[in-house]
VEXTORPA-364487 format. One record per residue (C-alpha): residue in one letter; y, x, z. Coordinates in pm, whole numbers, plus 50000, padded with zeros to 5 digits. Layout:
<pts>
AYXZ ...
</pts>
This chain:
<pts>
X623925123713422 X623525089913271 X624325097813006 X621995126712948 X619235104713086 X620045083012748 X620385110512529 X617165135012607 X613985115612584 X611345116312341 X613925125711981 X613595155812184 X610045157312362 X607945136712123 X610205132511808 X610835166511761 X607995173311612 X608455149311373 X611755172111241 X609575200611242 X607205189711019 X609915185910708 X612345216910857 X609845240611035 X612035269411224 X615005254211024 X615035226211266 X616985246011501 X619795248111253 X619425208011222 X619545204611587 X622845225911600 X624305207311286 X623685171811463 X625345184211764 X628505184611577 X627975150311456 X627565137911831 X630675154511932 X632645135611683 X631305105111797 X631395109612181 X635385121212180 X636085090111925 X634375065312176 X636035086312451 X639335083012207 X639445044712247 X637635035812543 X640385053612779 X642765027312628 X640255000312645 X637785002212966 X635704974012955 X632464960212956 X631224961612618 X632794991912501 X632505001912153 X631114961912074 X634604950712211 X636534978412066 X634904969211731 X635994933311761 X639264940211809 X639494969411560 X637254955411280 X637364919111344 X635044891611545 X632844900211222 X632564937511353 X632204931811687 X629774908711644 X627324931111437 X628244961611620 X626674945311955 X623604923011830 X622474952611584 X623264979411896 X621654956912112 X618434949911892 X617804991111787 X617944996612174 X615914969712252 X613204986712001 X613825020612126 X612515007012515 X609754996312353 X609395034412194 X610295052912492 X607195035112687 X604625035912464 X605625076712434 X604905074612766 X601815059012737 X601115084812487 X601575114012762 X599545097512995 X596605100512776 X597085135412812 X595525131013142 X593195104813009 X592325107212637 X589965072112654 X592835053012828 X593615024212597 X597565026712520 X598434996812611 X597434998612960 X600055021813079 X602535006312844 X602324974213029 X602444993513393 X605665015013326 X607394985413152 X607004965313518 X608134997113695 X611444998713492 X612184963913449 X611734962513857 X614604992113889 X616744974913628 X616194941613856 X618034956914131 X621724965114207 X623434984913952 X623735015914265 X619815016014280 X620235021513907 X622765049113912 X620645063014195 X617505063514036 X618825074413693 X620115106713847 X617345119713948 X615255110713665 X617945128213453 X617935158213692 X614375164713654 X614475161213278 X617635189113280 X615775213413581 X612795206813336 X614415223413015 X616015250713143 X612985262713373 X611215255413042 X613715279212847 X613015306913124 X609525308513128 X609935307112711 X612045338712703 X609515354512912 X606445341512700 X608395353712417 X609675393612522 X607355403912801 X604825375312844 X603365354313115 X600365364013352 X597035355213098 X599675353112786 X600645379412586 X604255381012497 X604555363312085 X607955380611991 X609665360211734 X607255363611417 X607085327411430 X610245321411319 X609565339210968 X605675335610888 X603785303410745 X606185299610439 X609435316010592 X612295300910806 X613185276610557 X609425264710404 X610585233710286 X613695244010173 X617455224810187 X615545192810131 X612945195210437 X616015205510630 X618005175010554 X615385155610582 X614885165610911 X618035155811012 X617165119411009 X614425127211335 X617115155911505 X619925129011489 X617445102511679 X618085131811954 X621245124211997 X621405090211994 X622015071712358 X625445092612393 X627445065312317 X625895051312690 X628885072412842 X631355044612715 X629395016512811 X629795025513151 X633885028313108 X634264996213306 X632265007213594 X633765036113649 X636675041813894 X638645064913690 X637545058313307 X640715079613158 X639815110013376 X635505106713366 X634755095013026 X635905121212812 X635075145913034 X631495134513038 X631545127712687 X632595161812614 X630515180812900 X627435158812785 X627785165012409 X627875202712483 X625335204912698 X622655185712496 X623655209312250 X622825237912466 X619375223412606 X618325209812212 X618925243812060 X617555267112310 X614335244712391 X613495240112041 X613925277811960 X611745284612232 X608925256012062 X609415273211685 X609285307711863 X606065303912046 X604315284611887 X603475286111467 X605215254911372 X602835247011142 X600965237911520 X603765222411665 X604625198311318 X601165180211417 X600705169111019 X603405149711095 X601655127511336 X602985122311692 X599965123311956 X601225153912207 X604525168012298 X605005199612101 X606545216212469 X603515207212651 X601615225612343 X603115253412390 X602065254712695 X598625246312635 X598485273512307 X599845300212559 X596585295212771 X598985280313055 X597075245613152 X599025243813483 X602205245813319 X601075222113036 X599965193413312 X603635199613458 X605505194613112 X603715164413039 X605015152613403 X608495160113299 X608465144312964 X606675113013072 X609605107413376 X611935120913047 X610975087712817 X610635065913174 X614235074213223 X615245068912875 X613825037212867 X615725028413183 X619185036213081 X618735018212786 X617364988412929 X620624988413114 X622524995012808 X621244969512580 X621714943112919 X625554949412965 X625674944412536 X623994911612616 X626494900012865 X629364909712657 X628224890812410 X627564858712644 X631554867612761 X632544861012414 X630324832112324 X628344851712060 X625504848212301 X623774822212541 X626394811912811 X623244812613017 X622584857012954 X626064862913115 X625484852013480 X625074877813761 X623084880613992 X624284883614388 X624044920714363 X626094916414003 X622924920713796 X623244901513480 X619284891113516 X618974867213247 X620644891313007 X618124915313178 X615224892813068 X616114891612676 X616394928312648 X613374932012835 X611204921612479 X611304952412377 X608884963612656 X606574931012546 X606694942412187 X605704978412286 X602494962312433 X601614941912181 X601924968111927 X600564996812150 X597194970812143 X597464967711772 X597825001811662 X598245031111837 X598495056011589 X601395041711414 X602725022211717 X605665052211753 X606425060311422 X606965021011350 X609545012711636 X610885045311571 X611785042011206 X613425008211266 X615395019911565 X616775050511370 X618205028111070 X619745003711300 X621605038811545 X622755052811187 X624735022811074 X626295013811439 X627525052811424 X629325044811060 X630815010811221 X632085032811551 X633445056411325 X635135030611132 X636465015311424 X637815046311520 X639555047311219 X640945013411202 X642175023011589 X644355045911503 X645645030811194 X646375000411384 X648465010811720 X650205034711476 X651085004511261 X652384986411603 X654185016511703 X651895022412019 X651035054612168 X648325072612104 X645615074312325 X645725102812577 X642985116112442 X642485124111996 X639575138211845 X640415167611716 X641225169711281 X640575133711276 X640485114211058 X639485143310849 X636545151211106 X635225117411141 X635105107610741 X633265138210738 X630525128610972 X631045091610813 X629965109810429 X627205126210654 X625865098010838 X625525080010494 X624205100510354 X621375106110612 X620465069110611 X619995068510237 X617375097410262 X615095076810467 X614215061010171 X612595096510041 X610355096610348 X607335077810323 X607015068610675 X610645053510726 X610895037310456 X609665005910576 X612865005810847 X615094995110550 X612494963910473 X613234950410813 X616954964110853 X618574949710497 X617524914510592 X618444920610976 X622184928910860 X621924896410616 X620584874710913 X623614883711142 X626094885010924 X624934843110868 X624644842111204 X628134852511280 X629014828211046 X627414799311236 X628664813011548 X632234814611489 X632724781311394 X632194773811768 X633954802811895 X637174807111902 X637214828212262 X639304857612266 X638084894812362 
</pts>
């Protein structure tokens, strides 16, 4: 459930309608495609983080796989995207809010929900676990009750809606309008989806039985998003024209509580908008604690502030806690700037930073394998299946997808602020190291 609570959040709610905007009803063939690119990266991380539980997970992995070079841009770049994406999640939030309130200034919510997560982070890690659930519970009760009342809006219709059929998915330009480019393109927003599955292996060292839960969740997860993502944005593409949905490209409602609102269903429109505003809340609160345990592994290893790895009595590391937390000041100070853009511009930055930890996890998982067979080791009880044929695949992929945001006007400025990131750690490191000489 964690892990889902990571995973579904506004790619899917908000973003979405980014990817619809290049792909149109083609999306849901991008959604399917990227499903099979999360797969291969949950049951690598699953692959190597049964043999290696700890705190850190694929950072630590990566620093023993790649190098200290590796692990230390694995964790500070993981740990900087997610930072950004809190900072997303809330002001999407803030964005749902003025559903409710169209005058509300963005910033004003922004700045309430980042207290109200920072406070549940704050506490122990069970309040956490607790909460999380249920947020993530909602979100998945929310989909599929979503997906019902869709298949009913769609063959027999809802009480003041007539039913749409599936004409949607073929008029305004055909199922393909934009053709194989607008479909790969949209493969840069569907991918942002999936990102936040890789919080399954993060939580490898607090779990009692990592070997036995974390590929199962990995696995179960994986499948299941895929299940939710494809269905629930059929049912969006099917309702709905999604030359409606696509917004001009511009993010200012959730294209499932339009569909609610095109279908003359208010009441079910106010109760969407509930469920994706508590979807980005909980989104931003997993990864809050996600980018806080990357912190203190860092700290363990002297690549960060001795000072971010103490805990707490209750075993919080709060100080790590309070770094992360900028994201959430950033969101408000850019929700206040400009909230039009304020979305779009974490969101570009976040997406360049998830694409190239994906290629370094991948590459880990590589050098993994290569390595314990070099040291005649076992393997690891459990493989990713057809690797390593599978995962160069998805590395070619991945690649490839991060060199199209350059052909998309509104992304573009991710790689002006991620080229000189990767140049700034990698001198960093270099600093670093000369003081470090701790081992993982």
């Amino acid at each position: 459930m964690i892990g889902l609570g990571g995973a579904i959040g506004t790619g899917l709610f908000l973003g979405s309608s980014l990817a619809i905007s290049q792909a149109g009803p083609a999306t849901i063939v991008a959604y399917i495609i990227c499903a099979g690119v999360a797969l291969v990266i949950g049951w690598s991380l699953a692959e190597m983080v049964v043999v290696h539980p700890e705190a850190g997970a694929f950072g630590v992995i990566a620093h023993r796989y790649l190098g200290p070079w590796g692990g230390f841009v694995v964790r500070w770049t993981y740990w900087t995207i997610q930072v950004i994406a809190i900072g997303g999640e809330v002001i999407a939030a803030g964005i749902y809010v003025q559903f409710w309130w169209p005058s509300l200034p963005l910033w004003l919510p922004v700045t309430v929900f980042s207290a109200v997560v920072l406070g549940v982070n704050t506490a122990a890690v069970k309040m956490f676990g607790e909460v999380e659930y249920w947020f993530a519970m909602i979100k998945v009760v929310a989909i599929i009750v979503f997906t019902l009342l869709g298949v009913l809006l769609v063959t027999v219709g809802l009480p003041g809606a007539e039913a749409t059929g599936v004409s949607n998915l073929t008029a305004h330009d055909g199922f393909l309008p934009n053709g194989m480019s607008g479909l790969f393109l949209a493969m840069v927003f569907v991918l942002f989806s999936y990102i936040g599955t890789e919080v399954v292996s993060v939580t490898a060292a607090e779990s009692e039985n990592p070997v036995r839960d974390i590929p199962r969740a990995a696995r179960r997860m994986v499948t299941r998003l895929a299940l939710f993502y494809v269905l629930a944005i059929a049912i969006v593409l099917t309702v709905v024209p999604w030359t409606t949905t696509a917004q001009g490209g511009a993010v200012t409602e959730s294209p499932f509580v339009s569909v609610f609102s095109a279908a003359g269903i208010p009441a079910a429109a106010t109760v969407m908008n509930f469920v994706v505003l508590t979807a980005a809340l909980s989104s931003a609160n997993t990864n809050l604690y996600l980018t806080t345990r990357m912190m203190h592994s860092l700290a363990a290893n002297r690549y960060a502030p001795a000072w971010t790895g103490r805990l707490s009595a209750a075993g919080v590391p709060r100080n790590a806690l309070a770094l992360s937390a900028l994201g959430l000041a950033l969101a408000a100070v850019v929700s206040a700037a400009s909230e039009s853009e304020a979305y779009l511009a974490l969101f570009g930055v976040s997406v360049f930073g998830a694409l190239v930890v994906w290629l370094l996890i991948l590459l880990t998982h590589h050098a993994f394998r290569r390595t314990r067979a070099a040291q005649g080791l076992p393997p690891s009880p459990v493989r990713l299946w057809g690797a390593p044929v599978t995962s160069g695949l998805v590395v070619l992929f991945l690649a490839a997808v991060l060199v199209s945001t350059l052909f998309i006007e509104s992304l573009r400025p991710a790689w002006w602020a991620g080229v000189p990131f990767f140049v700034i750690v990698s001198l960093a490191y270099a600093v670093v190291s000369r003081r470090s000489t701790s081992p993982v």
